[in-house]
N, CA, C and O of each residue as an XYZ file, in Angstrom:
472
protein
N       0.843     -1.163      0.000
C       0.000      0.000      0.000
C       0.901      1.243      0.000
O       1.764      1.417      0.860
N       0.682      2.025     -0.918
C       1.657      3.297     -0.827
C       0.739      4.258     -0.146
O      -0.492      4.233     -0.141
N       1.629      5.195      0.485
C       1.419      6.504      1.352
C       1.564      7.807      0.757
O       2.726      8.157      0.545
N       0.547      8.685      0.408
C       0.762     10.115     -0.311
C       0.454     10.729      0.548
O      -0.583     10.469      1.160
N       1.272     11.777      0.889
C       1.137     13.150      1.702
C       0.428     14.061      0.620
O       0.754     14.277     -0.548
N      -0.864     14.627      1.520
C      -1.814     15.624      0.877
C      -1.672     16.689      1.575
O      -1.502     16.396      2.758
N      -1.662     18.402      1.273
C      -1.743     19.132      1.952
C      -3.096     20.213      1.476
O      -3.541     20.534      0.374
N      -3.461     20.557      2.832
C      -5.151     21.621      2.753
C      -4.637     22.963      3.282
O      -3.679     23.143      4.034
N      -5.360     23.758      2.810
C      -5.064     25.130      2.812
C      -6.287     25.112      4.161
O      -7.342     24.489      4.278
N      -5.609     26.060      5.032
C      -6.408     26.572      6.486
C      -7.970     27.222      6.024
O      -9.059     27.257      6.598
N      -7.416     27.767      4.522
C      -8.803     28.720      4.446
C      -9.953     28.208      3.911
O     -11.087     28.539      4.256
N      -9.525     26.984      2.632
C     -10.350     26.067      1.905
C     -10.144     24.627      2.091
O      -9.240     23.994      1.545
N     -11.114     24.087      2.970
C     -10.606     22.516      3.687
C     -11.273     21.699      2.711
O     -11.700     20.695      3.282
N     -11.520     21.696      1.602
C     -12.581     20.951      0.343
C     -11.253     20.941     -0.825
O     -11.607     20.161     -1.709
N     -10.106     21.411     -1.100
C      -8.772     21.777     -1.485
C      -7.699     20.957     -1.025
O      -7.073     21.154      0.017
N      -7.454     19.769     -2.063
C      -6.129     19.167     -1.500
C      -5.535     19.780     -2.229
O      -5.993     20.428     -3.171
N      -4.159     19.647     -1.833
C      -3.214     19.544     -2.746
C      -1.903     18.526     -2.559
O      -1.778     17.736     -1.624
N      -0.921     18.723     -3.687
C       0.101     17.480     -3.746
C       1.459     18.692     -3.133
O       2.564     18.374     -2.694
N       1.157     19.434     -3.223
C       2.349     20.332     -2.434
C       2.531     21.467     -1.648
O       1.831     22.478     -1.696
N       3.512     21.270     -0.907
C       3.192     22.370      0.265
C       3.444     23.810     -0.028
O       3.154     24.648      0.826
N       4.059     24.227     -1.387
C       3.880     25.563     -1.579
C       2.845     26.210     -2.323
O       2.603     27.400     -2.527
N       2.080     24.750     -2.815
C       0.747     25.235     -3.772
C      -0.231     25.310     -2.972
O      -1.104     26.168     -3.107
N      -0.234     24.383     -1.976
C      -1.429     25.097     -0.323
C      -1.197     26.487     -0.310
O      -2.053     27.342     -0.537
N       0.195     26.720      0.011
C       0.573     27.911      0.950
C       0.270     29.273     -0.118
O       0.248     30.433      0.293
N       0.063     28.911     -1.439
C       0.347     30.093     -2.208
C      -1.473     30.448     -2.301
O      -1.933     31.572     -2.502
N      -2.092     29.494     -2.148
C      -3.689     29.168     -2.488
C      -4.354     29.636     -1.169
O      -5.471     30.146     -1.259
N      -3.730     29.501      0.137
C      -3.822     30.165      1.341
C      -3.591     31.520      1.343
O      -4.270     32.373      1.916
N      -2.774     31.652      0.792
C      -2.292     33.428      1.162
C      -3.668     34.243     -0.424
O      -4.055     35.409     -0.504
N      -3.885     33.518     -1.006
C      -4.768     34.266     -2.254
C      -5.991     34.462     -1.625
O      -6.358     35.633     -1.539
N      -6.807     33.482     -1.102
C      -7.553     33.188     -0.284
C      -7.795     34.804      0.883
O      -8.788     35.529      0.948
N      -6.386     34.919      1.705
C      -6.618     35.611      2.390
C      -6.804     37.005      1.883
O      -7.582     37.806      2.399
N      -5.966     37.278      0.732
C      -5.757     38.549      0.005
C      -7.072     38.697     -0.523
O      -7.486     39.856     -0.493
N      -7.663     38.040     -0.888
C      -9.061     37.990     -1.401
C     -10.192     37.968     -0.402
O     -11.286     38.171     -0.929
N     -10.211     37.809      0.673
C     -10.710     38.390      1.994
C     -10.760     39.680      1.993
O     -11.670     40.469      1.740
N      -9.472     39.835      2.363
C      -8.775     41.545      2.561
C      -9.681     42.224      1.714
O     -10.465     43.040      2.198
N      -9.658     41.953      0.376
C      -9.810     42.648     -0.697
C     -11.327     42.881     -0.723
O     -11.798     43.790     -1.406
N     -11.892     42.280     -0.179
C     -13.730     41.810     -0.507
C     -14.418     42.689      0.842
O     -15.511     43.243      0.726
N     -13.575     42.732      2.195
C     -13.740     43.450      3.143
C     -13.843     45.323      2.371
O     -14.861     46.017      2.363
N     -12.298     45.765      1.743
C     -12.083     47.070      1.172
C     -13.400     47.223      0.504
O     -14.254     48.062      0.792
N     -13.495     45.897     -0.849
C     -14.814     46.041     -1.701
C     -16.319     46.708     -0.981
O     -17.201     47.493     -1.328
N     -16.014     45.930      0.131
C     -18.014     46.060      0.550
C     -17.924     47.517      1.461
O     -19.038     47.990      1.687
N     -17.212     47.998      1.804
C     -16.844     49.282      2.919
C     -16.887     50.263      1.559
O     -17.995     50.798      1.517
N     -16.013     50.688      0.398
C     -16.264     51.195     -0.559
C     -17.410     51.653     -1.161
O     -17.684     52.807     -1.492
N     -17.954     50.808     -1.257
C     -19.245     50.167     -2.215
C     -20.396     49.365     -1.573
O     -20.979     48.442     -2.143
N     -20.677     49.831     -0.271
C     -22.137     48.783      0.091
C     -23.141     48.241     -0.612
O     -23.718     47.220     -0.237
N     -23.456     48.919     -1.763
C     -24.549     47.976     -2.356
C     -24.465     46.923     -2.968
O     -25.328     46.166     -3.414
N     -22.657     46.881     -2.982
C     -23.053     45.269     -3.494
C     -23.202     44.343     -2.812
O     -22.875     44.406     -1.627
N     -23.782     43.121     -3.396
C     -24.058     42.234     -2.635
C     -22.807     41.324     -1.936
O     -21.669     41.341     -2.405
N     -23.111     40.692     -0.990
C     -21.880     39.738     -0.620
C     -20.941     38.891     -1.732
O     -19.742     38.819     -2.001
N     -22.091     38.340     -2.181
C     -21.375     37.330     -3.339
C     -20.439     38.289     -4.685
O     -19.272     38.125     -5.042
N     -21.321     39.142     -5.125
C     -20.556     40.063     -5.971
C     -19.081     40.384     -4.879
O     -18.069     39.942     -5.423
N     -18.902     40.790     -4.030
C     -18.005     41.418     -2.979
C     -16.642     40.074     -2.954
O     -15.425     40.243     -2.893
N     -17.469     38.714     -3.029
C     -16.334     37.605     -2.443
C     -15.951     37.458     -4.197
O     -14.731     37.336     -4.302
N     -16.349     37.446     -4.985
C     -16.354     37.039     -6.411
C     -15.290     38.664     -6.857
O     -14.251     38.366     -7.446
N     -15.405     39.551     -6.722
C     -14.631     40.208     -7.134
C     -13.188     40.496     -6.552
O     -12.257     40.977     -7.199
N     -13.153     40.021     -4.870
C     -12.527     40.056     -4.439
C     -11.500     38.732     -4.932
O     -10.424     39.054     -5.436
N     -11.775     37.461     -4.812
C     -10.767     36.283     -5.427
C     -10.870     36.490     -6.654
O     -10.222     35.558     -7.132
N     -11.379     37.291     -7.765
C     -11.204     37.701     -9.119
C      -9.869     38.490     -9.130
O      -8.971     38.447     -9.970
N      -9.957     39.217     -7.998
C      -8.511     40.991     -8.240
C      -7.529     39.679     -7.606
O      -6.605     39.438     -8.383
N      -7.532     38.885     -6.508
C      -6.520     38.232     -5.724
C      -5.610     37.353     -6.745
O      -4.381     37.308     -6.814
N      -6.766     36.542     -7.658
C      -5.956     35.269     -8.832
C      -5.445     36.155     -9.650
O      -4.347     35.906    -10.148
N      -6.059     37.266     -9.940
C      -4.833     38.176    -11.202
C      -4.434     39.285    -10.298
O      -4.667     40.447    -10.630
N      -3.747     38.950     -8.986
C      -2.877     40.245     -8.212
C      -1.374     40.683     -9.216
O      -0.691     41.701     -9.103
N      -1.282     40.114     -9.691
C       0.016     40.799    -10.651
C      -0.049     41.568    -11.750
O       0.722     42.461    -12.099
N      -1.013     41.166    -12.267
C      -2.056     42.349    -13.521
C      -2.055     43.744    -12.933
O      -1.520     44.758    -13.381
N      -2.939     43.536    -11.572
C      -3.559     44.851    -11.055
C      -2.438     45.536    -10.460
O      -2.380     46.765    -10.422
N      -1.488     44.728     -9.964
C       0.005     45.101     -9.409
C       0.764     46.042    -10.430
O       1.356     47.090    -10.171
N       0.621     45.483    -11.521
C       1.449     46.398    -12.879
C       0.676     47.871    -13.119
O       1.264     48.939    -13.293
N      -0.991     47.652    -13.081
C      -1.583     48.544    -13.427
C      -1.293     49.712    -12.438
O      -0.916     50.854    -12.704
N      -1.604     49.056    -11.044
C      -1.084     50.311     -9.913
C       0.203     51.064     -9.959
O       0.512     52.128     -9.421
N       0.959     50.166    -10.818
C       2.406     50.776    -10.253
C       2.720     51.594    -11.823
O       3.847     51.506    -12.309
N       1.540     52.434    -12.591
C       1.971     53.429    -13.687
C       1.636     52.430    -14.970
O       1.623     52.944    -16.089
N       1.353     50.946    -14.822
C       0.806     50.207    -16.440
C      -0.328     50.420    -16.757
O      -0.574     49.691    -17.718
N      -1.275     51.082    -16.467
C      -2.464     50.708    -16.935
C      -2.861     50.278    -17.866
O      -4.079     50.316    -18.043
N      -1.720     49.496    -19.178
C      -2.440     48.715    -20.096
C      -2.286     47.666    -19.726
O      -2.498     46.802    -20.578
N      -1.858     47.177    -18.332
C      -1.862     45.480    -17.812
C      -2.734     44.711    -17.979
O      -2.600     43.510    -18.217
N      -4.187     45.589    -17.825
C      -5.591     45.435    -17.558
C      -6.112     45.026    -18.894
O      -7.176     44.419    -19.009
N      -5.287     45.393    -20.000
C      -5.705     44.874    -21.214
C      -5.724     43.088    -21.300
O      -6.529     42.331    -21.842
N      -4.692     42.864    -20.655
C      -4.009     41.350    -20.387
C      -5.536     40.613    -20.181
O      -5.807     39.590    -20.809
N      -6.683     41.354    -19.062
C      -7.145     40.702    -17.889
C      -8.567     41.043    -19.443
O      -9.236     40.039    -19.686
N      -8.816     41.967    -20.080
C      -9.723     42.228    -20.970
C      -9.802     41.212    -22.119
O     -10.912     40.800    -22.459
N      -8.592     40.747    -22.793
C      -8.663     40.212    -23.919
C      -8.748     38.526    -23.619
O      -9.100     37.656    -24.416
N      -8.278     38.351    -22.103
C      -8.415     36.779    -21.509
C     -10.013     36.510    -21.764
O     -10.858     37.403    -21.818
N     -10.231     35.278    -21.893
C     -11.744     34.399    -21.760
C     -12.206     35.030    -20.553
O     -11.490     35.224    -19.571
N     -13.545     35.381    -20.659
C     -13.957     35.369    -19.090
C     -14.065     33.501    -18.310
O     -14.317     32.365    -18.711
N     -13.678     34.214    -16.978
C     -14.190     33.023    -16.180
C     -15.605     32.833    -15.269
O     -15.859     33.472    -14.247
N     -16.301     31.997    -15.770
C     -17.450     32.102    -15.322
C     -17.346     31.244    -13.750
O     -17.074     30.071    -13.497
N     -17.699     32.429    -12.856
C     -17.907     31.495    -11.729
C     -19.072     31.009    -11.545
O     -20.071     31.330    -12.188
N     -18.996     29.803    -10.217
C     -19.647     29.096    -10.162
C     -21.018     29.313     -9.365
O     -20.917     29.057     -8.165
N     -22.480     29.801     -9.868
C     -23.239     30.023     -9.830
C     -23.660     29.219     -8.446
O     -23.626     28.011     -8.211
N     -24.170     30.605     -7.411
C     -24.434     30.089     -6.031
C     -26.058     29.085     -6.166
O     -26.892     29.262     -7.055
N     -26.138     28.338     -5.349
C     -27.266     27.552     -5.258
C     -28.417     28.865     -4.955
O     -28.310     29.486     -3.898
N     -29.088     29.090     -5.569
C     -30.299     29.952     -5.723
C     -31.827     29.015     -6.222
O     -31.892     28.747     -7.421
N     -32.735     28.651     -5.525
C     -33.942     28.007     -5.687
C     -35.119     28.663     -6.751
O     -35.957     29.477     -6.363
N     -35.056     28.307     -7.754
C     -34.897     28.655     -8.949
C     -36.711     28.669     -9.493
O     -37.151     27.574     -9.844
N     -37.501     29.661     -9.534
C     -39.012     29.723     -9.596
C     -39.436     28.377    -10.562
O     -39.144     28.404    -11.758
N     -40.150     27.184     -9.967
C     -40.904     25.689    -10.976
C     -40.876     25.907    -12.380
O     -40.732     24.927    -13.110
N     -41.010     27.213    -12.940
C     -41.525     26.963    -13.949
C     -39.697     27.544    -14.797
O     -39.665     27.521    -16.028
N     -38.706     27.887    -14.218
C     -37.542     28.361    -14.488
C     -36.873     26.427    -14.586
O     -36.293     26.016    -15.591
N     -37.031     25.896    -13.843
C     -36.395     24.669    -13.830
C     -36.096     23.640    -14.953
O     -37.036     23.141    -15.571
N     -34.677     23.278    -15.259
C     -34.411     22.918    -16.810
C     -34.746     21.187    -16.367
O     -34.864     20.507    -15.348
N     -34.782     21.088    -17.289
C     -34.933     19.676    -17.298
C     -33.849     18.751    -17.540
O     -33.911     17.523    -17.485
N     -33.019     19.351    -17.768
C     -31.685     18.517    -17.434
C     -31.225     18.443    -16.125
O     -31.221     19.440    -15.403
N     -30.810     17.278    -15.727
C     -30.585     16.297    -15.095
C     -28.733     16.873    -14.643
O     -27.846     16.960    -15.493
N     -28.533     17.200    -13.094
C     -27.957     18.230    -12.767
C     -26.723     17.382    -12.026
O     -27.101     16.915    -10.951
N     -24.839     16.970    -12.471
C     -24.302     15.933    -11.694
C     -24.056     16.244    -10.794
O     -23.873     17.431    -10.523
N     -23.936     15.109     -9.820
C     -23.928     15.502     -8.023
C     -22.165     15.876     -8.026
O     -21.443     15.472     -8.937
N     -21.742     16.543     -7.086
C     -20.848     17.323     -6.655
C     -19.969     16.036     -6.133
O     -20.436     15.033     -5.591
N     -18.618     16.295     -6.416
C     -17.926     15.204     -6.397
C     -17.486     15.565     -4.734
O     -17.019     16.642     -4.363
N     -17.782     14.299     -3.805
C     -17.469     14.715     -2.396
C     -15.938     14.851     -1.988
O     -15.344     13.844     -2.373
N     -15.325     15.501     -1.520
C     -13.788     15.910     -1.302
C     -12.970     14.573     -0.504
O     -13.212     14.055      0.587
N     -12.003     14.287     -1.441
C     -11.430     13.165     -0.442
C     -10.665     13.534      0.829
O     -10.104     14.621      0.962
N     -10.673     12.508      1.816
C     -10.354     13.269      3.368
C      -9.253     12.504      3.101
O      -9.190     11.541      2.338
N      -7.801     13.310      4.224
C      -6.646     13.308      4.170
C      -6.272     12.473      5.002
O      -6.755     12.268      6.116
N      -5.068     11.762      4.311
C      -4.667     10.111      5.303
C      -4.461     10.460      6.542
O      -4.511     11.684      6.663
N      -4.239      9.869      7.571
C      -3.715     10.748      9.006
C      -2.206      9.954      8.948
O      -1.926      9.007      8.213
N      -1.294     10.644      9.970
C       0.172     10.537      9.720
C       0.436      9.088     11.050
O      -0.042      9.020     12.182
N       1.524      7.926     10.204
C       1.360      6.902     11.520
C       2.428      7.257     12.260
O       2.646      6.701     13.336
């Protein structure tokens, strides 16, 4: 039987990973994207929470874009314009009977739990 060391980020426990600097780098985005979603909603109250956490880990995964733009690039942002959008993942919202598709919706793959150490 072989033994793999998995490592979880403090902030997202549904998140393995195979290495300890790809936790640690996915941890610290995580937090920056906190930070960032806190500034967002104090700024800007009307948006909603989800807009607030969604824009916030949006600026955190491209912090080096917005990093260039702050520091005198402002065509960095072109980088972040001409990319595919990424569609996030649409919160569970209970959806009015007659809105409901008829396709047949796959169940959520459950997170594998981490070996314990002997």
């Amino acid at each position: 039987m072989a033994v793999e060391v998995v490592y979880r980020s403090s902030r997202d426990l549904e998140r393995l990973f195979m290495d300890k600097a790809e936790a640690d780098r996915h941890d610290k985005m995580l937090e920056l994207a906190e930070l960032l979603a806190e500034v967002l909603q104090k700024a800007v109250p009307s948006l909603s929470e989800q807009q607030v956490e969604e824009a916030g880990i949006y600026m955190a995964k491209n912090r080096d874009v917005f990093a260039k733009a702050f520091k005198s690039q402002p065509d960095a942002l072109s980088e972040l314009l001409n990319a595919p959008v990424e569609t996030p993942e649409p919160a569970e919202v209970a959806a009015p009977a007659e809105e409901v598709s008829a396709e047949p919706i796959a169940p959520a793959k459950p997170a594998k739990a981490a070996k314990a150490a002997k």
